[in-house]
N, CA, C and O atoms as CSV, one atom per row, in Angstrom:
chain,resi,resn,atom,element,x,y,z
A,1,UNK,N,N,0.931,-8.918,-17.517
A,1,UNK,CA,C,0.499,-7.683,-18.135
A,1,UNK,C,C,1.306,-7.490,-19.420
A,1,UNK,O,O,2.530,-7.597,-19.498
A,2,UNK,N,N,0.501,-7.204,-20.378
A,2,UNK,CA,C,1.393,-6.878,-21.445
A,2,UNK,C,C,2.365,-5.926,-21.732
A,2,UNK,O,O,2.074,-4.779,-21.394
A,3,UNK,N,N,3.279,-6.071,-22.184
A,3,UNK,CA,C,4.963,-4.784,-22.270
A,3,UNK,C,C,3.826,-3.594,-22.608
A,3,UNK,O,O,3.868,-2.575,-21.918
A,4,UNK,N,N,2.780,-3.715,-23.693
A,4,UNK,CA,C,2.355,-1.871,-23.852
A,4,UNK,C,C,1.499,-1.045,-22.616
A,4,UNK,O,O,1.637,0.113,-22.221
A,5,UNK,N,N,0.414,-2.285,-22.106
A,5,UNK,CA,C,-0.239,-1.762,-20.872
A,5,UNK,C,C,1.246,-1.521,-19.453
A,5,UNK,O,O,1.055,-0.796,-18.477
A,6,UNK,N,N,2.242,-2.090,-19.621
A,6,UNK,CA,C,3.175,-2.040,-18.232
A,6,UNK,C,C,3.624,-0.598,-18.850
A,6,UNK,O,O,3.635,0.264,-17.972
A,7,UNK,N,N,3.993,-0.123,-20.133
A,7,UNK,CA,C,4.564,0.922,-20.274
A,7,UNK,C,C,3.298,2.109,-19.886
A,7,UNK,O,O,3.787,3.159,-19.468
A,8,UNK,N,N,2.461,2.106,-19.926
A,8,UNK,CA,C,1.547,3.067,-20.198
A,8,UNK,C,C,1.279,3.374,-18.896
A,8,UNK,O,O,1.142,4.570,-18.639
A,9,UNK,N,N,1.128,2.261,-17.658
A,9,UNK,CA,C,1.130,2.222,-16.274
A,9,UNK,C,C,2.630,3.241,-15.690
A,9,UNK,O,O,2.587,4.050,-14.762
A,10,UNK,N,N,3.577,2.985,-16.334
A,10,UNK,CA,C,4.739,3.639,-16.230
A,10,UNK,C,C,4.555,5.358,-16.417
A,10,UNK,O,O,4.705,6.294,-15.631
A,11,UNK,N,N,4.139,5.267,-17.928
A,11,UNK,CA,C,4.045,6.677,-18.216
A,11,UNK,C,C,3.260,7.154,-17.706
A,11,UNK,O,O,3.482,8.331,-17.991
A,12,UNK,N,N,1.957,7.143,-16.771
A,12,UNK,CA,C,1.166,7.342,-16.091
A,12,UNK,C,C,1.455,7.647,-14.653
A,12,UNK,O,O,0.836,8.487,-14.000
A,13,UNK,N,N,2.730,6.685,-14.071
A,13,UNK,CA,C,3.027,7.196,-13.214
A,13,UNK,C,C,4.063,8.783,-13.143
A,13,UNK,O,O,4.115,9.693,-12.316
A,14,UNK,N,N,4.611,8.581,-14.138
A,14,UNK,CA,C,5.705,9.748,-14.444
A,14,UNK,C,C,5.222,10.707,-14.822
A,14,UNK,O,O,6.028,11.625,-14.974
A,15,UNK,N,N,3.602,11.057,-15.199
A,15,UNK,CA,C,2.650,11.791,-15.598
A,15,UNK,C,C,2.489,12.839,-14.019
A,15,UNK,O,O,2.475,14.053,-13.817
A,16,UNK,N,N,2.392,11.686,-13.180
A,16,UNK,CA,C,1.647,12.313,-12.131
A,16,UNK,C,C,2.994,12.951,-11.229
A,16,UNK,O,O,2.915,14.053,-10.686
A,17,UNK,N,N,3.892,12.327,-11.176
A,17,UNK,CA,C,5.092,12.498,-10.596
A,17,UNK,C,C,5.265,13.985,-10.025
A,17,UNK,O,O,4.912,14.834,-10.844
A,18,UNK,N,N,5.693,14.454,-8.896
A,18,UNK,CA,C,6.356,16.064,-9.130
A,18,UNK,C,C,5.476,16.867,-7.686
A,18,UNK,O,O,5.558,16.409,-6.546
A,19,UNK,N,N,4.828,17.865,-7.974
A,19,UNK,CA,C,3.920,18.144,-6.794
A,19,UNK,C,C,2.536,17.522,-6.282
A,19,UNK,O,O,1.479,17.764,-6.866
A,20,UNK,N,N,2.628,16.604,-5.012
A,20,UNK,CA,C,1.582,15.987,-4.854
A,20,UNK,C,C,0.543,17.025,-4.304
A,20,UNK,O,O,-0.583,16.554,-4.152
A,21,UNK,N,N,0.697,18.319,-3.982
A,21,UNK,CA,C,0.003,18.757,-3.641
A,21,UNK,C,C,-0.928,19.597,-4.780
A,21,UNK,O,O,-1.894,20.317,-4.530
A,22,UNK,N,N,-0.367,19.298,-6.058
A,22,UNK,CA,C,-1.329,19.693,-7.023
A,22,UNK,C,C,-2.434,18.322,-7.585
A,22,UNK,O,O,-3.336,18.586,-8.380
A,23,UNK,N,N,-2.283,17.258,-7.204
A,23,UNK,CA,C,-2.670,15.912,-7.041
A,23,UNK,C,C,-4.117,15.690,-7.281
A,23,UNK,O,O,-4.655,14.726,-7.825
A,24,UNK,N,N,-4.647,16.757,-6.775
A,24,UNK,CA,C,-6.375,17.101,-6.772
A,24,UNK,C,C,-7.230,17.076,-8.196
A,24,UNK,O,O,-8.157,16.560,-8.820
A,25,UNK,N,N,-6.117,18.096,-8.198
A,25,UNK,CA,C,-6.658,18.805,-9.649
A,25,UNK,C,C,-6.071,18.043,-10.922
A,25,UNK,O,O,-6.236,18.494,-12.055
A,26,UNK,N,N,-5.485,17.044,-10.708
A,26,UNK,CA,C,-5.894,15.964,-11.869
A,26,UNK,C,C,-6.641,15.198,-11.625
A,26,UNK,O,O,-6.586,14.389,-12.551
A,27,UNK,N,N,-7.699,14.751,-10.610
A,27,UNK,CA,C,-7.981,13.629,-10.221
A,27,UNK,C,C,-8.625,12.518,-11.387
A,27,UNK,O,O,-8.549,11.290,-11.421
A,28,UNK,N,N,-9.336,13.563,-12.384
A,28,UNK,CA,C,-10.455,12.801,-13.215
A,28,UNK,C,C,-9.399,12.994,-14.463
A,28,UNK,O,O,-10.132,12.918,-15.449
A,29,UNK,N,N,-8.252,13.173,-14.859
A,29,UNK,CA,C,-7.611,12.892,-15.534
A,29,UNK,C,C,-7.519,10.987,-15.858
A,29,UNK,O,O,-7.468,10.165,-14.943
A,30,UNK,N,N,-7.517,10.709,-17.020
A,30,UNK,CA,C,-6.902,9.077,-17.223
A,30,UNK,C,C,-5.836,8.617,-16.695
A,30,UNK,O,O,-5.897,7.429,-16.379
A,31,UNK,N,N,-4.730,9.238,-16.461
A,31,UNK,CA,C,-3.380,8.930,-15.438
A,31,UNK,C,C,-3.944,8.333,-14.671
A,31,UNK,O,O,-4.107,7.113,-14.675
A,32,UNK,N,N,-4.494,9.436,-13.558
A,32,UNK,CA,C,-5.121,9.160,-12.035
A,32,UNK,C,C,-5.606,7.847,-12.492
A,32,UNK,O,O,-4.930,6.826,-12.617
A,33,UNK,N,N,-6.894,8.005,-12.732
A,33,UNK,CA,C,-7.865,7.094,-13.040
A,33,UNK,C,C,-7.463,6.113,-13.162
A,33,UNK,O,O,-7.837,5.287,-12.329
A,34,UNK,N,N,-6.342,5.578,-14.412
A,34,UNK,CA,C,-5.870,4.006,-13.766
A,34,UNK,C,C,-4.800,3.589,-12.597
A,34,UNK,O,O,-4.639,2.435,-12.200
A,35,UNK,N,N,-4.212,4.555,-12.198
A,35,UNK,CA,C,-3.700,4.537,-10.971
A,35,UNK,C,C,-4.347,4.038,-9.612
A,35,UNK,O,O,-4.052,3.159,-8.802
A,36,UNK,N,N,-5.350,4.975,-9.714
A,36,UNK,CA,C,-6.040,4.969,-8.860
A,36,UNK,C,C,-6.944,3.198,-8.992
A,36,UNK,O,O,-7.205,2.571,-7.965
A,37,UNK,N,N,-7.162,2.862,-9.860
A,37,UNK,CA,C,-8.086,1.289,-10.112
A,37,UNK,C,C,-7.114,0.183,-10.035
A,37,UNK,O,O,-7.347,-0.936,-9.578
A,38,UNK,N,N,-5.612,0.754,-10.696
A,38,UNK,CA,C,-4.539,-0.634,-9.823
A,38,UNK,C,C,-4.982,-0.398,-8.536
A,38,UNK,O,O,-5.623,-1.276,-7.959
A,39,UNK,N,N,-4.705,0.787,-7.930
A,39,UNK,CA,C,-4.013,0.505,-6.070
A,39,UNK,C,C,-5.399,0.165,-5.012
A,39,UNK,O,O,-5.345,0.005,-3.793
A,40,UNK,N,N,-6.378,0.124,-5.713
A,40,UNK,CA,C,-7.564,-0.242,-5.175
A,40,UNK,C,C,-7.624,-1.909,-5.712
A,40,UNK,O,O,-7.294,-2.718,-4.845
A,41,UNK,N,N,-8.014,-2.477,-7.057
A,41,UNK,CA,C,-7.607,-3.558,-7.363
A,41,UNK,C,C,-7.020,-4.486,-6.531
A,41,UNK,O,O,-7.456,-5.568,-6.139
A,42,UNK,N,N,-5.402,-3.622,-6.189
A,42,UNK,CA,C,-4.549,-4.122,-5.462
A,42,UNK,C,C,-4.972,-4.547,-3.853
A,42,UNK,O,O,-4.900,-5.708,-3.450
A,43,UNK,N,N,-5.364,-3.552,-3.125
A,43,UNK,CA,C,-5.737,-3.166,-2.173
A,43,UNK,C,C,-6.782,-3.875,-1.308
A,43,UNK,O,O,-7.020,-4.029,-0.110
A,44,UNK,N,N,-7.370,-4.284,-2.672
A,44,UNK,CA,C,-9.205,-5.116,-1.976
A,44,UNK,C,C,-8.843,-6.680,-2.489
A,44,UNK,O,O,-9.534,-7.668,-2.237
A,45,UNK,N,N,-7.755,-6.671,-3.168
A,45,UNK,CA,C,-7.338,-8.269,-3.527
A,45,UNK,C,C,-6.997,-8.946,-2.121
A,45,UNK,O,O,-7.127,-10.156,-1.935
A,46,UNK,N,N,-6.625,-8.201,-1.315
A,46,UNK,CA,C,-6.487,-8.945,0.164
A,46,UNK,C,C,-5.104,-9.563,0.146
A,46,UNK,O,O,-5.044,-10.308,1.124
A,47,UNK,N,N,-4.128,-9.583,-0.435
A,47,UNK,CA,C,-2.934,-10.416,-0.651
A,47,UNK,C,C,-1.807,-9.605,0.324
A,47,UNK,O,O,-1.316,-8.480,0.231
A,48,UNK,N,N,-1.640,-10.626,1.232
A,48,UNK,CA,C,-0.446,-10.426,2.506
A,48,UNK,C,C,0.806,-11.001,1.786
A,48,UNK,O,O,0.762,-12.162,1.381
A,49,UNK,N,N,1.712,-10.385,1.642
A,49,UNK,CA,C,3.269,-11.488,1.479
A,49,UNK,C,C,3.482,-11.940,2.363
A,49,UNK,O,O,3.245,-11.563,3.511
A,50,UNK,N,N,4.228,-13.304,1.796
A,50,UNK,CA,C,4.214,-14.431,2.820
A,50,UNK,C,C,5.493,-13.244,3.951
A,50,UNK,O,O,6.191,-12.323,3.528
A,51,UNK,N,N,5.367,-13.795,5.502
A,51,UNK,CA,C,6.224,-12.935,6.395
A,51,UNK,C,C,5.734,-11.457,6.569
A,51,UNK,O,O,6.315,-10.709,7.354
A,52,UNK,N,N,4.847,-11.118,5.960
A,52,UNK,CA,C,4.505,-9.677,6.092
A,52,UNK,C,C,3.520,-9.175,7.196
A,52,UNK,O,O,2.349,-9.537,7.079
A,53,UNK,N,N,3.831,-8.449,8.166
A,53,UNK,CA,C,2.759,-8.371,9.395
A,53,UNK,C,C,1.376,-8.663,8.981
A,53,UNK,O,O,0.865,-9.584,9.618
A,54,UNK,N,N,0.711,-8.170,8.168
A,54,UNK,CA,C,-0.789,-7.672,7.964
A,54,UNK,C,C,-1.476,-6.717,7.959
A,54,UNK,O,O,-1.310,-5.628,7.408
A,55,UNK,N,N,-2.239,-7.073,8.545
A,55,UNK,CA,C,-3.282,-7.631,8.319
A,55,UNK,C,C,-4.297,-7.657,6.948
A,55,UNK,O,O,-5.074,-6.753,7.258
A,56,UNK,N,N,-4.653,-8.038,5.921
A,56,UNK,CA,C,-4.621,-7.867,4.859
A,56,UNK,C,C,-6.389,-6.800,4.811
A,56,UNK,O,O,-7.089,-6.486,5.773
A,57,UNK,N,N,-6.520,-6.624,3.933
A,57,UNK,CA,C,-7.685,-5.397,3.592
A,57,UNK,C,C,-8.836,-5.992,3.938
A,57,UNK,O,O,-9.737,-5.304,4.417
A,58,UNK,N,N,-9.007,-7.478,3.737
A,58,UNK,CA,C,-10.355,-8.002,4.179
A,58,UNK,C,C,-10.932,-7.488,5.911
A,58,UNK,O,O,-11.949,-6.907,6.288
A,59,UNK,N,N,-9.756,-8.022,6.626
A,59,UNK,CA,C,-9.386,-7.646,7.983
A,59,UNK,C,C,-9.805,-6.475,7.914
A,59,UNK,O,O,-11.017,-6.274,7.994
A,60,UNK,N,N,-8.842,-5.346,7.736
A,60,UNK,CA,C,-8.934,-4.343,8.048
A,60,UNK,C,C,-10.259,-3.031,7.991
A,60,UNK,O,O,-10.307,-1.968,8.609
A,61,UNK,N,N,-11.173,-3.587,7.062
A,61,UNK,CA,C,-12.066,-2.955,6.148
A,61,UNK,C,C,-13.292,-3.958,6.812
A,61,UNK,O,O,-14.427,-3.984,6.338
A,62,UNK,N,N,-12.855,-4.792,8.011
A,62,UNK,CA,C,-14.214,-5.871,8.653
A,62,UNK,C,C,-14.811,-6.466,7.770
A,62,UNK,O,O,-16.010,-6.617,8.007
A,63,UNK,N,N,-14.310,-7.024,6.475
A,63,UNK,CA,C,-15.071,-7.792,5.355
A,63,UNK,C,C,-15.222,-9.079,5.936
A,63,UNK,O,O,-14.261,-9.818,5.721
A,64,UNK,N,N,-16.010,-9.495,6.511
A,64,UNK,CA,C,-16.247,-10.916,7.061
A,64,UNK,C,C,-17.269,-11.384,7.266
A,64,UNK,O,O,-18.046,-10.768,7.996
A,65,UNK,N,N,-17.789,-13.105,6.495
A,65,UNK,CA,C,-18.916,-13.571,6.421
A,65,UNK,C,C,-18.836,-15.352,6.324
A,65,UNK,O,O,-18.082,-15.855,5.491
A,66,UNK,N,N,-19.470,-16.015,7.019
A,66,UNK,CA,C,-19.087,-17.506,6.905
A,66,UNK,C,C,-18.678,-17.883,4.963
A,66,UNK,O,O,-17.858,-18.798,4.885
A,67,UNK,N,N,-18.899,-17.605,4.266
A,67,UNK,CA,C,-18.682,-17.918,2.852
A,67,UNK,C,C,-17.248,-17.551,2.375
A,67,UNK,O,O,-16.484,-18.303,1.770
A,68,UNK,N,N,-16.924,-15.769,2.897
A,68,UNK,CA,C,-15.879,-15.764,2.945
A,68,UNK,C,C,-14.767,-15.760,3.271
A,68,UNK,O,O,-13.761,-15.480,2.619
A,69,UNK,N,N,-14.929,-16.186,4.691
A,69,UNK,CA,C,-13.951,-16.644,5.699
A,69,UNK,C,C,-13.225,-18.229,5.018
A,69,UNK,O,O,-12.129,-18.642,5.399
A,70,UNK,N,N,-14.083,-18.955,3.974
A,70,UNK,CA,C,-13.848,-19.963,3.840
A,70,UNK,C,C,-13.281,-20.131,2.655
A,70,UNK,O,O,-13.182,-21.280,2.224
A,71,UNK,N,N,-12.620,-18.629,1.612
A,71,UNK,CA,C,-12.041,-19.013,1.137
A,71,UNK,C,C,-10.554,-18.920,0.942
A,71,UNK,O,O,-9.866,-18.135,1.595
A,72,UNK,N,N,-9.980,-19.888,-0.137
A,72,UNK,CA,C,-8.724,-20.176,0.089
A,72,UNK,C,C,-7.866,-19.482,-0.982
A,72,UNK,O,O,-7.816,-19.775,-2.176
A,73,UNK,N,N,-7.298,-18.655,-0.434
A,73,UNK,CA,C,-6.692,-17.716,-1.888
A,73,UNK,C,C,-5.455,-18.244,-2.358
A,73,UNK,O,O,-4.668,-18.478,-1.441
A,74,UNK,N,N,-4.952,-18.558,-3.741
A,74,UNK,CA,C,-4.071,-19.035,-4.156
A,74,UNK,C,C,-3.349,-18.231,-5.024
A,74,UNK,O,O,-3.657,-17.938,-6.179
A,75,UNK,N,N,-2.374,-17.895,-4.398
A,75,UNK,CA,C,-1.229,-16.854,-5.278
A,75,UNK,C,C,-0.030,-17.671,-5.696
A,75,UNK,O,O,1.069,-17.339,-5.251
A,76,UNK,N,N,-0.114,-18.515,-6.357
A,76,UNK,CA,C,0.293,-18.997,-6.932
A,76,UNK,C,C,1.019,-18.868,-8.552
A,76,UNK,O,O,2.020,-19.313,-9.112
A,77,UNK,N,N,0.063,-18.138,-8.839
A,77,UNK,CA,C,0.206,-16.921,-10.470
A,77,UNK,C,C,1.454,-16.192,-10.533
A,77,UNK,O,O,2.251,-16.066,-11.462
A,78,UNK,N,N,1.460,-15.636,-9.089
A,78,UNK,CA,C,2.308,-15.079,-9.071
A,78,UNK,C,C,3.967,-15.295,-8.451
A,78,UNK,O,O,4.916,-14.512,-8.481
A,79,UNK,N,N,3.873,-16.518,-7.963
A,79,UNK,CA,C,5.408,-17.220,-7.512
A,79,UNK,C,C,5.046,-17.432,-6.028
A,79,UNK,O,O,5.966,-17.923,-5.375
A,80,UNK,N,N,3.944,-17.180,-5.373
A,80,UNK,CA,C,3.985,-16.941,-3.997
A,80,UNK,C,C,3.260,-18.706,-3.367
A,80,UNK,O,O,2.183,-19.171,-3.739
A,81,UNK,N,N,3.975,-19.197,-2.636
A,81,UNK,CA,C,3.532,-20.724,-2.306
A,81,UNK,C,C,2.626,-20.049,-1.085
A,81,UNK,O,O,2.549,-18.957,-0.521
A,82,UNK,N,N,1.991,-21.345,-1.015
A,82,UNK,CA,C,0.916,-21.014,0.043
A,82,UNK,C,C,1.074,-21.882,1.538
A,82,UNK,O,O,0.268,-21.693,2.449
């Protein structure tokens, strides 16, 4: 990610920071909004750390079909051996 998009992810979080129970009423704010599209992003990428209980989002969310049962995810990009 580039240093200006990592800062902006930053300031976005520090945007939202403080009472979550006012949380609502930004929702359709741009903060939220890319917040909210990392941790989903994140979320539906299916990526377990290696040692980490699980079960990853595919699992959990019953995403399962002979095509994609068969594939082989490589996190590799990111330092993680397989």
């Amino acid at each position: 990610m580039p240093r200006s998009d990592f800062e902006a992810v930053l300031a976005a979080l520090d945007s939202l920071a403080g009472d979550l129970d006012d949380l609502g009423s930004r929702a359709g704010s741009p903060e939220f909004q890319l917040i909210r599209a990392l941790a989903c992003e994140a979320f539906y990428s299916d990526f377990v750390a290696p040692g980490a209980p699980g079960p990853g989002a595919w699992s959990e969310i019953d995403f399962s079909f002979p095509l994609a049962d068969r594939v082989k995810k490589d996190w590799s990009f990111i330092g993680v051996a397989q």
